[in-house]
DOLO-76904 format. One record per residue: x, y negated, z negated of N, C-alpha, C in turn. Coordinates in steps of 0.05 Angstrom, whole numbers, padded with zeros to 5 digits, always signed. Last residue first. Layout:
<nodes>
XYZXYZXYZ...
</nodes>
This chain:
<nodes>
+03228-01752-02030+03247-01723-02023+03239-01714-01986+03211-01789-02046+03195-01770-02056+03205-01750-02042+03252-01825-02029+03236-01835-02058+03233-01806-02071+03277-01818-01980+03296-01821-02009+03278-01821-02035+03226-01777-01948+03233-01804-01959+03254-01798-01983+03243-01740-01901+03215-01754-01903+03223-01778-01917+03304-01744-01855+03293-01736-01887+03262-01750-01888+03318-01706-01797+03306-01734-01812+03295-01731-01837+03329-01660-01780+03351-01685-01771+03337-01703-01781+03335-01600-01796+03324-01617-01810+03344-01648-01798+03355-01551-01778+03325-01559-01764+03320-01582-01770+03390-01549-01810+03397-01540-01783+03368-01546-01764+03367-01526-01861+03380-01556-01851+03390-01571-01818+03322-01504-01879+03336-01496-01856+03339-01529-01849+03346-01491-01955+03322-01510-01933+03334-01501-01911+03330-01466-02011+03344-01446-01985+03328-01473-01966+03351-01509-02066+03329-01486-02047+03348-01488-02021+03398-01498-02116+03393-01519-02094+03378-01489-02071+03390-01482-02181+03393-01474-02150+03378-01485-02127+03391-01534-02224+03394-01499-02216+03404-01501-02190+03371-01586-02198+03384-01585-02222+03373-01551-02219+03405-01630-02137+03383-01613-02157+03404-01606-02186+03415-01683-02095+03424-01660-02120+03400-01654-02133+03446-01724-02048+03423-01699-02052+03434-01686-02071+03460-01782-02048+03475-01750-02063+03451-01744-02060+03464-01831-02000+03453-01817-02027+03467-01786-02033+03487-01884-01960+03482-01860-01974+03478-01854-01998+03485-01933-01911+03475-01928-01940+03474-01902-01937+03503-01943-01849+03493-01965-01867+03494-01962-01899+03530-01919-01791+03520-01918-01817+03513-01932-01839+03495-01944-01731+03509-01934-01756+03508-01935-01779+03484-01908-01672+03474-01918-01692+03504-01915-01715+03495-01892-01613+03504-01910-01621+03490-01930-01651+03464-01849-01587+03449-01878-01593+03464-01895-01615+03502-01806-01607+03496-01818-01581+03489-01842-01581+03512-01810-01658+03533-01816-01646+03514-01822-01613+03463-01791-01678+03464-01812-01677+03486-01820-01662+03462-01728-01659+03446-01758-01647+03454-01777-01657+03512-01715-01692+03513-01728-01662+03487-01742-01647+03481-01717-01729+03502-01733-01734+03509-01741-01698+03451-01658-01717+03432-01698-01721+03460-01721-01725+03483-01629-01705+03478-01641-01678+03460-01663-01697+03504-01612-01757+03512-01633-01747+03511-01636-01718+03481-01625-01830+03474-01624-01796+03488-01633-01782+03503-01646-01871+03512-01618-01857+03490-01603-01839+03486-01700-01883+03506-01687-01869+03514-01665-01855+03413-01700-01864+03433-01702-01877+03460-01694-01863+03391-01771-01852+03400-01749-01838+03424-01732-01865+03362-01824-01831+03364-01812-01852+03371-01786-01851+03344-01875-01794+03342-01838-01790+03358-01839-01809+03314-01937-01771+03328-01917-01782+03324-01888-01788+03311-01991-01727+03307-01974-01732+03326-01954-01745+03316-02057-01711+03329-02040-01730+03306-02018-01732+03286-02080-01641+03276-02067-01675+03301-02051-01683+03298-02077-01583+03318-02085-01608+03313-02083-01636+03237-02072-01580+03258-02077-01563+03276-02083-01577+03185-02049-01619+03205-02066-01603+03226-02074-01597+03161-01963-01629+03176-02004-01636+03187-02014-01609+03157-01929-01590+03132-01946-01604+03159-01965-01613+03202-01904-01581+03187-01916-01558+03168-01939-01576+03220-01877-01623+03231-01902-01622+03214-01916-01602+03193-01831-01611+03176-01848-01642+03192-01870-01627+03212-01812-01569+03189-01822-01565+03177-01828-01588+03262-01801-01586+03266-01813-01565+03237-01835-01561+03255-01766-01628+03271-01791-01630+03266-01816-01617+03238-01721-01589+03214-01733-01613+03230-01762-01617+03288-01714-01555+03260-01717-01546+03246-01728-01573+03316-01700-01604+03320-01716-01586+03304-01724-01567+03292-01649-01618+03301-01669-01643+03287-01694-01628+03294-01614-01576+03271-01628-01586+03266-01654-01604+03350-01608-01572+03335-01624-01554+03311-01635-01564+03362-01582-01629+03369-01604-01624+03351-01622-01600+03299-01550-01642+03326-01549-01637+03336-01580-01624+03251-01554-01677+03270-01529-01669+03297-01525-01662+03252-01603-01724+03252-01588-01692+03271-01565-01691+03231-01669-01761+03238-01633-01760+03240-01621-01737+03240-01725-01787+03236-01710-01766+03254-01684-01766+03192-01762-01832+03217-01733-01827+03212-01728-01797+03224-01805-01811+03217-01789-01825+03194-01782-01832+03249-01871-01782+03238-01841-01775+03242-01826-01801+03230-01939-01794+03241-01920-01805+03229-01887-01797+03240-02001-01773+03220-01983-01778+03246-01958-01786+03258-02073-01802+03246-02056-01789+03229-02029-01784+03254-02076-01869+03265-02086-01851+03264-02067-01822+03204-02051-01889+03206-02088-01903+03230-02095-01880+03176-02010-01834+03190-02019-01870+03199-02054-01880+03131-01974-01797+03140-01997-01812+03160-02002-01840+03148-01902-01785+03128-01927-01802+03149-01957-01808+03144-01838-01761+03155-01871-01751+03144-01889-01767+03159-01775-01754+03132-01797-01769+03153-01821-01769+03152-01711-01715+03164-01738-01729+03140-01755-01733+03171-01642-01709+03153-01660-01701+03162-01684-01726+03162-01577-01665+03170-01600-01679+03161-01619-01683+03130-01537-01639+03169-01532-01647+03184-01558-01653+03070-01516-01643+03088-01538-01665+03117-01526-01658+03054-01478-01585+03055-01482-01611+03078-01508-01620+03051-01481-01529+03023-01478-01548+03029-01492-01571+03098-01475-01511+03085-01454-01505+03058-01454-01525+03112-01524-01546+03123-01502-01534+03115-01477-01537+03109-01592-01573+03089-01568-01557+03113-01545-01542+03117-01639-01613+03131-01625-01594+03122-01605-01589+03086-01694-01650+03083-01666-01651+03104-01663-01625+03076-01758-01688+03089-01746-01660+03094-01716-01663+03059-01816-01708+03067-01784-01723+03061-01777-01697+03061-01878-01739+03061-01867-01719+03071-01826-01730+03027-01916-01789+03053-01893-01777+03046-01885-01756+02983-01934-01798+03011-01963-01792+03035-01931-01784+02945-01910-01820+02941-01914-01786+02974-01939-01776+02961-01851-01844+02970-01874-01847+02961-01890-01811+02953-01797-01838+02926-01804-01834+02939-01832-01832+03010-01771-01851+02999-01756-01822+02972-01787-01816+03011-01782-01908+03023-01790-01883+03022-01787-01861+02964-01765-01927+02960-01791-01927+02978-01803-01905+02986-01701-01920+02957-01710-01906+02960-01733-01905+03024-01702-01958+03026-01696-01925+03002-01707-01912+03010-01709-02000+03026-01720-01996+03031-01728-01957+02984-01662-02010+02971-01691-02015+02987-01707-02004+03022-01627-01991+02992-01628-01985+02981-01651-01984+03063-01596-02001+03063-01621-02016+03039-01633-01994+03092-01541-02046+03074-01552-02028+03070-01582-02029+03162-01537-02046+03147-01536-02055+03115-01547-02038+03208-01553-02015+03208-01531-02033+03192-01511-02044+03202-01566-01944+03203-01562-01979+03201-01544-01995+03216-01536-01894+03235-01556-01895+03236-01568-01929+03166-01494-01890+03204-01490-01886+03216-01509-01900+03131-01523-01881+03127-01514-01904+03153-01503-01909+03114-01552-01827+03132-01566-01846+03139-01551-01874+03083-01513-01810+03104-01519-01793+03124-01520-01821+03032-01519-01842+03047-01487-01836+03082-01498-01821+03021-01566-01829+03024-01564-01855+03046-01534-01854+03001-01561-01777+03022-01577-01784+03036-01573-01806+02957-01524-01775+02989-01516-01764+03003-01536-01772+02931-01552-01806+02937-01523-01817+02966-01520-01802+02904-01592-01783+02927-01600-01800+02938-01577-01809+02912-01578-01719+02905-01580-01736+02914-01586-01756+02923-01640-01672+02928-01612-01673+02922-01607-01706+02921-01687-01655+02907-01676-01641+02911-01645-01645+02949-01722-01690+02920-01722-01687+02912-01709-01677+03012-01717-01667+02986-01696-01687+02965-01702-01693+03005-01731-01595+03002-01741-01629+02988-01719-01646+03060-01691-01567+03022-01703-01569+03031-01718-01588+03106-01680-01518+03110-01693-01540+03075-01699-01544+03133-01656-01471+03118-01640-01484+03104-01654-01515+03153-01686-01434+03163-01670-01460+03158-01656-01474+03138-01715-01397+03146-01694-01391+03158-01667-01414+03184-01780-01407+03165-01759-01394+03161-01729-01399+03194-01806-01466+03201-01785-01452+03181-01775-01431+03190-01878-01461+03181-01852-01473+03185-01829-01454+03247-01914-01471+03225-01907-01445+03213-01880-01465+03254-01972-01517+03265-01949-01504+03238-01930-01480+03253-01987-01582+03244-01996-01557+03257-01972-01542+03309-02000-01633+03290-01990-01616+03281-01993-01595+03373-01983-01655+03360-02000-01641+03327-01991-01632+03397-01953-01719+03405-01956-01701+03379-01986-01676+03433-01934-01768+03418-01959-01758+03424-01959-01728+03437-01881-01824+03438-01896-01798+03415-01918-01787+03433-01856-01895+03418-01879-01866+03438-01889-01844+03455-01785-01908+03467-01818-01893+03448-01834-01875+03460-01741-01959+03441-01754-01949+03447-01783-01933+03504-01694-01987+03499-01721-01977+03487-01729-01952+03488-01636-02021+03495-01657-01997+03496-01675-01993+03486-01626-02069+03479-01609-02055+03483-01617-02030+03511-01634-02134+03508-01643-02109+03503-01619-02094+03463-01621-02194+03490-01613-02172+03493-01623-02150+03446-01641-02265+03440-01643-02224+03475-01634-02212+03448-01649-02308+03447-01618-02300+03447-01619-02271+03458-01696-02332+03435-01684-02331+03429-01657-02316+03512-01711-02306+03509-01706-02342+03472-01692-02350+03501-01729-02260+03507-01699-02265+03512-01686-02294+03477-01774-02268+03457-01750-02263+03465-01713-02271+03527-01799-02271+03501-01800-02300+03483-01776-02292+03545-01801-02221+03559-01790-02248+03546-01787-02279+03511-01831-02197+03522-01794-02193+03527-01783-02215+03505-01879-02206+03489-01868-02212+03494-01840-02213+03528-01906-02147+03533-01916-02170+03521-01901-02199+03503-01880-02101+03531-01868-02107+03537-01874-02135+03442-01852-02118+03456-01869-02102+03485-01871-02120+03408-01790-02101+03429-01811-02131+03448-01837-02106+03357-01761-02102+03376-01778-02081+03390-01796-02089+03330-01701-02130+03331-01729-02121+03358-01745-02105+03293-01647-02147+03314-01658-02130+03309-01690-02143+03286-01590-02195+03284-01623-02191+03303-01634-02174+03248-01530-02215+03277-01550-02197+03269-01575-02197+03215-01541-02277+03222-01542-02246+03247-01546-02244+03214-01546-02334+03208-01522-02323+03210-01525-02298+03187-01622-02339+03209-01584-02351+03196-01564-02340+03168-01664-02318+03188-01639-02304+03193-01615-02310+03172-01700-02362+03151-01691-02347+03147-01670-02333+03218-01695-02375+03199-01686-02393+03176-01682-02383+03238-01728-02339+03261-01696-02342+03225-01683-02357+03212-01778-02353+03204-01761-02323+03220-01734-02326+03235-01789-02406+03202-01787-02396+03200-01770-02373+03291-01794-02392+03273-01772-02410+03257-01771-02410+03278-01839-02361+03298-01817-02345+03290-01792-02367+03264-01881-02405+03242-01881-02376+03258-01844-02368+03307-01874-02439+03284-01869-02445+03264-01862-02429+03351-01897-02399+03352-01875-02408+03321-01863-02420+03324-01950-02398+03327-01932-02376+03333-01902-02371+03333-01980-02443+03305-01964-02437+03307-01954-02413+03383-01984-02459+03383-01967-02473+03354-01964-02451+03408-02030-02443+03399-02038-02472+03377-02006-02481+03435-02027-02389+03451-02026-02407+03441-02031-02444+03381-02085-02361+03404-02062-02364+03417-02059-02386+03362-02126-02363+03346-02107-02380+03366-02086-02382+03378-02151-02316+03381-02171-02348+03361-02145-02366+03341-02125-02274+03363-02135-02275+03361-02151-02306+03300-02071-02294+03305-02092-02283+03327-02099-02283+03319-02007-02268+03322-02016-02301+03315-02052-02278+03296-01950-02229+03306-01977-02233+03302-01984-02255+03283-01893-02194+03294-01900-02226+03310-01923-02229+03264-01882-02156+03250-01904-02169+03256-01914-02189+03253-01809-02161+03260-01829-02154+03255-01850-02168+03257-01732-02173+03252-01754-02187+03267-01782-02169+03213-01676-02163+03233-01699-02145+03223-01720-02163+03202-01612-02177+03195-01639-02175+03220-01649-02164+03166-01542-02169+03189-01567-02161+03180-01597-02164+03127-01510-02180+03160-01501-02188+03180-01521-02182+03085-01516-02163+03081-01498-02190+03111-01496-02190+03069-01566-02121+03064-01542-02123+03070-01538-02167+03110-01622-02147+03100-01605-02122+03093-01580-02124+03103-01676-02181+03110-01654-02187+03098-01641-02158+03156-01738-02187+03131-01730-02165+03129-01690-02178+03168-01791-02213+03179-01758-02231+03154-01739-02209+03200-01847-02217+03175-01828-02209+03192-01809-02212+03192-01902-02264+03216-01880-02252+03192-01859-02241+03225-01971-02286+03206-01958-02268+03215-01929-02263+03230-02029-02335+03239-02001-02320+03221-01985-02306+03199-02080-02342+03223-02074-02342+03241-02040-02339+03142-02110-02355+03153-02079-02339+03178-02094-02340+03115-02118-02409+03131-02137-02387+03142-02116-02376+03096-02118-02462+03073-02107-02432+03096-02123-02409+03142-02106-02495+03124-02126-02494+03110-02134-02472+03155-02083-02441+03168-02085-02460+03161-02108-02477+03154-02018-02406+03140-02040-02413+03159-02057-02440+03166-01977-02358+03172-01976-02385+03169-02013-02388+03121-01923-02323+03127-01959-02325+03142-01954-02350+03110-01873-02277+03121-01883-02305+03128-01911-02295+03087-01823-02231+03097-01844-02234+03092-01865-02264+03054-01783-02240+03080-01776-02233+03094-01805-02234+02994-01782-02233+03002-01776-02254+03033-01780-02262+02988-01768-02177+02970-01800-02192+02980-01800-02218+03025-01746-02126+03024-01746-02158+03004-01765-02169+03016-01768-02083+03033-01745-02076+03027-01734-02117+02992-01820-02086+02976-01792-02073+02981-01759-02089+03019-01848-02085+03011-01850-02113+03005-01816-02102+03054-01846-02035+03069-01844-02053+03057-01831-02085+03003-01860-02002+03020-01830-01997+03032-01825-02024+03005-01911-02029+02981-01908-02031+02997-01879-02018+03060-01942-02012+03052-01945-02035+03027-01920-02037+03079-01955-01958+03083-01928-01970+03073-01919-02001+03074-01992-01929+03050-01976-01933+03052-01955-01949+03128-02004-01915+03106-02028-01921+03081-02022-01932+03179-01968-01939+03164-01967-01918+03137-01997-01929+03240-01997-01973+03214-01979-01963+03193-01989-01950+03300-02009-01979+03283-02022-01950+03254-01991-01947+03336-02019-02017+03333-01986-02009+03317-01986-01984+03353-02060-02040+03359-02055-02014+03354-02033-02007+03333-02084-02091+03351-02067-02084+03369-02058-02057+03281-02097-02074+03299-02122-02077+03330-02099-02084+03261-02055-02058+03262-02070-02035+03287-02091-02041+03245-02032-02104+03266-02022-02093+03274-02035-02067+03214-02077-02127+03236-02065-02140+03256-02056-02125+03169-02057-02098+03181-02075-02094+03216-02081-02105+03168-02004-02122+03163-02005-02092+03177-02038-02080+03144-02015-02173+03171-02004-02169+03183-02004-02140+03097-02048-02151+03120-02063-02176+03149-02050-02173+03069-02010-02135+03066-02037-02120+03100-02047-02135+03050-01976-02178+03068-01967-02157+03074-01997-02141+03009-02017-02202+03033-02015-02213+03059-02000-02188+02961-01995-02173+02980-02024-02167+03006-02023-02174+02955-01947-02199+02961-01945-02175+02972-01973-02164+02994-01951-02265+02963-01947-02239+02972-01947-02216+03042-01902-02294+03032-01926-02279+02995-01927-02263+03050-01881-02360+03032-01872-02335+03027-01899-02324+03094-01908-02400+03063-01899-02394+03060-01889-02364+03127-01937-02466+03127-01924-02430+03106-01909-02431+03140-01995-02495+03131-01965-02496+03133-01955-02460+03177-02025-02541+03178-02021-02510+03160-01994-02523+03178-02049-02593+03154-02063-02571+03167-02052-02547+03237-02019-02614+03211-02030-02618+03207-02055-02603+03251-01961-02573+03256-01987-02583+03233-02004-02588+03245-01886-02593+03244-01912-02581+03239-01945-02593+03312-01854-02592+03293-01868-02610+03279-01890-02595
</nodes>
């Protein structure tokens, strides 16, 4: 039933600004630019719950292609909790959704509510911390995707989602505050990473590769771009586990985890390729 003088709506594009901050004071540490990729990915997908025009709950409900969404962002203010409109905001975005798989990244406190919503764990998702600065790889074979089409890029990355995510991809590839790094073999894409600024240092994602070395090579030369002791982070899931051992090399640790869970059948991803998640927000 909804509560009288709260309504919920379609955010603007500032408004993303509000949940984005939100999640900063949380500690989830998003990207500095990530606002404007984020609206991109959906202009429609992101919810305010208002309360007497006073935001007090936030929730993105991103839709991809024709069969999948990812829900994040699902914050209640603080002193607003527990009074019922968070639940309301979490029926808005399921409703927005019907008829898709739906991932998202439940932070541990939260699991147990999702899975009353039909979500399954599917893995656990772990930020590591590790250092930056570092020598760029000689020799690696490593361009900037600027220099390669966006067809093959897009074709590359089309393994690793569910669903298409185009809009989404383009703003992050074009972001001039990210860095985005390709791996060449024999011509073609056998991997490739995106480096961006965050409220506390920088953050890799996604990084995708054929195979571990490559991982490690791309790693090697996103971390090159930051400064010399910069917190830098990788987001990895568990059941990889040469990306567990990159981090064990570079001596990163673990800091924060999420539950990867859908709701049906968790998609066929090649996890085994996948040593950096794009984003906890938008999957």
């Amino acid at each position: 039933m909804q509560k009288s003088g709260y309504t919920i709506r379609t955010m603007t594009r500032l408004e993303v600004d509000i949940a984005i901050n939100w999640a900063a004071a949380e500690g989830w540490n998003p990207g500095v630019h990530d606002a404007d990729c984020f609206h991109a990915a959906d202009p429609n997908g992101f919810f305010i719950g208002l309360l007497d025009d006073e935001p007090v709950a936030t929730i993105s409900a991103v839709k991809y292609g024709d069969t999948f969404g990812f829900i994040g962002f699902y914050i209640v203010k603080p002193g607003y909790r527990g009074k019922g409109y968070g639940i309301q905001i979490w029926n808005a975005a399921l409703a927005y959704l019907k008829g898709r798989t739906i991932g998202l990244d439940g932070v541990i406190a939260q699991q147990d509510n999702y899975k009353k919503s039909g979500f399954i764990l599917a893995y656990r998702n772990i930020r590591y911390q590790g250092t930056g600065g570092g020598h760029f790889p000689a020799g690696s074979g490593i361009a900037p995707l600027t220099t390669l089409p966006f067809a093959e890029i897009s074709g590359y990355d089309k393994p690793f989602f569910p669903d298409d995510r185009t809009p989404f991809l383009k703003c992050w590839m074009d972001r001039h505050q990210n860095t985005a790094l390709g791996i060449l073999q024999n011509g073609k894409l056998a991997g490739y990473g995106v480096i961006r600024p965050c409220r506390s240092g920088f953050k890799i994602g996604p990084l995708f590769a054929d195979s571990p070395e490559f991982a490690e090579q791309l790693f090697l030369g996103l971390k090159a771009y930051t400064p010399q002791d910069a917190p830098v982070y990788l987001d990895i899931p568990e059941v990889n586990p040469a990306a567990i051992d990159l981090t064990k090399r570079y001596n990163m640790i673990s800091v924060f985890e999420t539950a990867r869970m859908y709701t049906g059948k968790s998609p066929d991803l090649p996890v085994n390729r996948l040593f950096g998640v794009t984003t906890f927000e938008l999957g």
